[in-house]
C-alpha positions in Angstrom: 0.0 0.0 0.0 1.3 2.9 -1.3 -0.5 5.4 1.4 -1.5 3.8 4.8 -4.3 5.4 6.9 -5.4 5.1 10.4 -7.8 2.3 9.6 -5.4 0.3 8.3 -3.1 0.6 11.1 -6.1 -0.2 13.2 -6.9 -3.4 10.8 -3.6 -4.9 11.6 -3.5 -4.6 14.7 -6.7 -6.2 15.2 -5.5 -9.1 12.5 -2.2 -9.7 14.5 -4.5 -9.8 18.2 -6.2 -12.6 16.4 -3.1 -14.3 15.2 -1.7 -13.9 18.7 -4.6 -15.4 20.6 -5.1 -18.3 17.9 -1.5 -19.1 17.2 -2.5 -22.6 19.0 -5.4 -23.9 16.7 -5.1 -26.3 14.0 -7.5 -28.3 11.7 -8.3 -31.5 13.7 -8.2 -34.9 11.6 -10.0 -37.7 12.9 -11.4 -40.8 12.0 -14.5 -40.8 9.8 -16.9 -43.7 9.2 -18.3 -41.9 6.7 -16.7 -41.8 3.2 -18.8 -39.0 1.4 -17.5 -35.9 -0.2 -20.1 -32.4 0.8 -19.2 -29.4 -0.3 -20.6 -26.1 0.8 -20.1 -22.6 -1.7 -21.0 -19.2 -0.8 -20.2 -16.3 -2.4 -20.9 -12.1 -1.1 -22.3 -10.8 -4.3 -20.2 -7.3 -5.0 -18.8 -7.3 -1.4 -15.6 -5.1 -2.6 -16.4 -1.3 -2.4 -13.4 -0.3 -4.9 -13.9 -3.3 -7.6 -17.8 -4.5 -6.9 -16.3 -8.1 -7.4 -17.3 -11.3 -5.5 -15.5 -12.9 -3.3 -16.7 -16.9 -3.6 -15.5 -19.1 -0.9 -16.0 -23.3 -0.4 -15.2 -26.0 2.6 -14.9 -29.9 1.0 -15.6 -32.1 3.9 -14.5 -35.9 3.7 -16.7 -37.6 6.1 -16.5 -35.6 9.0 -13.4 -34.2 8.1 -12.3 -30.7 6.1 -9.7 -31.3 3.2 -10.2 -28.8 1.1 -10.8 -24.6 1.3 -10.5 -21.6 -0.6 -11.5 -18.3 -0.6 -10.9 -15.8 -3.5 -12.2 -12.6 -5.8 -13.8 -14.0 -8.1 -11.9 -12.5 -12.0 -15.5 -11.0 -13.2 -18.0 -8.3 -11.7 -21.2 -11.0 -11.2 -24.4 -8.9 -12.4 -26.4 -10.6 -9.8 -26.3 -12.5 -6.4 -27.3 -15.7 -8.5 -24.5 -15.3 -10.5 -21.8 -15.0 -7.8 -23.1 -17.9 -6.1 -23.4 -20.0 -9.3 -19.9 -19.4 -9.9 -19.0 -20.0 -6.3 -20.8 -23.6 -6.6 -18.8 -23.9 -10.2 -15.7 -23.7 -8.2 -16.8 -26.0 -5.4 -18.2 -28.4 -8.3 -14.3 -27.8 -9.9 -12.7 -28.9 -6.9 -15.1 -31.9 -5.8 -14.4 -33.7 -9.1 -10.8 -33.5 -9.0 -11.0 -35.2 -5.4 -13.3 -37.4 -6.6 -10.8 -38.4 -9.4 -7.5 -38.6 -6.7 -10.0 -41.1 -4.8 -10.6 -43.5 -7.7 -6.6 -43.2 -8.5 -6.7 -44.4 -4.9 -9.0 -47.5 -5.2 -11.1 -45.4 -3.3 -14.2 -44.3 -5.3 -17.0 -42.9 -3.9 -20.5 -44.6 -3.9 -22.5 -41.7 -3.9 -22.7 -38.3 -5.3 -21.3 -35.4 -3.6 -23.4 -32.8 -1.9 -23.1 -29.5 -3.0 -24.4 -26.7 -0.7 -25.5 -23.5 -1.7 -27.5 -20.7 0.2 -28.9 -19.4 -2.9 -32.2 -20.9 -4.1 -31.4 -19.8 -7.7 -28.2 -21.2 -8.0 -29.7 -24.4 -6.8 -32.5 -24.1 -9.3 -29.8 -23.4 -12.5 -28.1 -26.2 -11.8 -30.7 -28.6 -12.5 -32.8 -26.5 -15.2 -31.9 -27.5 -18.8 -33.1 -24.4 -20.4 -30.5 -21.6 -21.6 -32.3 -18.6 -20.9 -31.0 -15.2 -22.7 -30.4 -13.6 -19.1 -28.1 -16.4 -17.8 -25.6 -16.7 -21.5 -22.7 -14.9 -19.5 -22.5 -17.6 -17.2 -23.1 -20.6 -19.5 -19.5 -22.5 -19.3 -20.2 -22.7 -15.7 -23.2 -23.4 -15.8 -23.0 -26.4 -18.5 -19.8 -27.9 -16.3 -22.7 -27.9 -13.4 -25.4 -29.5 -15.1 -22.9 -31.9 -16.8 -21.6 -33.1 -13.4 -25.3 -33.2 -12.2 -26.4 -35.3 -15.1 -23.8 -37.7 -14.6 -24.8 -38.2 -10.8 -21.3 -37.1 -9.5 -22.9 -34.1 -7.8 -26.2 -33.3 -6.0 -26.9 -29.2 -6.0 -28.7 -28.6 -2.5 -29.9 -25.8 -0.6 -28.9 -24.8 3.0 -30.3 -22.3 4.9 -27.8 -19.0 5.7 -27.0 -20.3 9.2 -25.9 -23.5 8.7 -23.6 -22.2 5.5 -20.2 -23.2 7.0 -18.6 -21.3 3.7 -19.7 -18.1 4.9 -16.4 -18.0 7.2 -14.5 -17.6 3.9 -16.5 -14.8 2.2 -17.7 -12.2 5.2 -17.3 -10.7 8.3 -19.5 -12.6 10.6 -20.5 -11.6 14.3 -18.2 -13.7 17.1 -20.5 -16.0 18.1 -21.4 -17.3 14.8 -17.6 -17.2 13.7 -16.6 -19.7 16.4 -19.3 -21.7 15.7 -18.8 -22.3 12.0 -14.3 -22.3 13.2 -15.6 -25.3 15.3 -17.6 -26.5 12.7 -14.5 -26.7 10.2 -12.9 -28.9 12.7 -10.7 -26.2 13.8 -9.5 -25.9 17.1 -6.6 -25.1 19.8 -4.3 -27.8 20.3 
């Protein structure tokens, strides 16, 4: 930063507090009986001020266990909240079927299709619809790759309600309480 302010002095103080106090946590591994792969995607449609981009986030869960996270701006300016969480569940969807891949390169394939969480109810919808509607043509790669893996039965595209959306933790601010809640839930935790 080429001209630091007051509030981003503030910022990092407050980022290297939280550092401080959690320098003791780690992601918890334990064994799962479960073998399924669930995914949860979120996305915070136009959430930067400056740029107006996305930032899509997802948690891959083997069993009971987290393996897989990111968080990242998505390259485009979404035109709608559908359209930052469909690309957000693209990603997810992305990831999901090269794990499912490394699994069967394992002798490990999966029996049943991986869930795919999403908070959206239109996102959920697109990835089932087969029509190509004039309004949604910006987003069709994505949304074929969906419907493709959909088709196939490697994914399920499901809807969660806001508060059990585990991915939020990658794509907002959220108050304490829930943070810690969904930090636990991600199998996070001091050591």
């Amino acid at each position: 930063m080429h001209d630091p302010r007051e509030p981003h002095l503030t910022a990092l103080k407050r980022l290297l507090r939280y550092l401080r106090a959690t320098v003791d946590y780690g992601l918890f591994l334990h064994q799962s009986s479960s073998a399924e792969l669930v995914v949860y995607t979120d996305a915070d449609w136009a959430g930067c001020p400056d740029t107006r981009r996305s930032t899509f986030g997802y948690a891959v869960f083997l069993g009971s266990n987290l393996v897989s996270w990111s968080s990242k701006w998505q390259p485009v300016v979404s035109r709608s909240s559908a359209e930052a969480e469909y690309r957000a569940v693209a990603n997810g969807v992305v990831e999901v079927s090269w794990l499912r891949q490394l699994l069967v390169e394992l002798h490990s394939p999966l029996a049943k299709s991986t869930l795919v969480y999403c908070d959206n109810v239109s996102a959920v919808y697109l990835s089932t619809n087969p029509v190509q509607h004039q309004r949604t043509k910006h987003v069709e790669i994505d949304l074929r790759f969906v419907r493709d893996r959909v088709a196939i039965g490697d994914v399920r595209v499901l809807h969660v309600p806001t508060t059990s959306q585990f991915a939020d933790i990658f794509t907002k601010g959220l108050p304490s309480a829930t943070f810690s809640e969904f930090r636990s839930s991600l199998n996070i935790t001091s050591g």
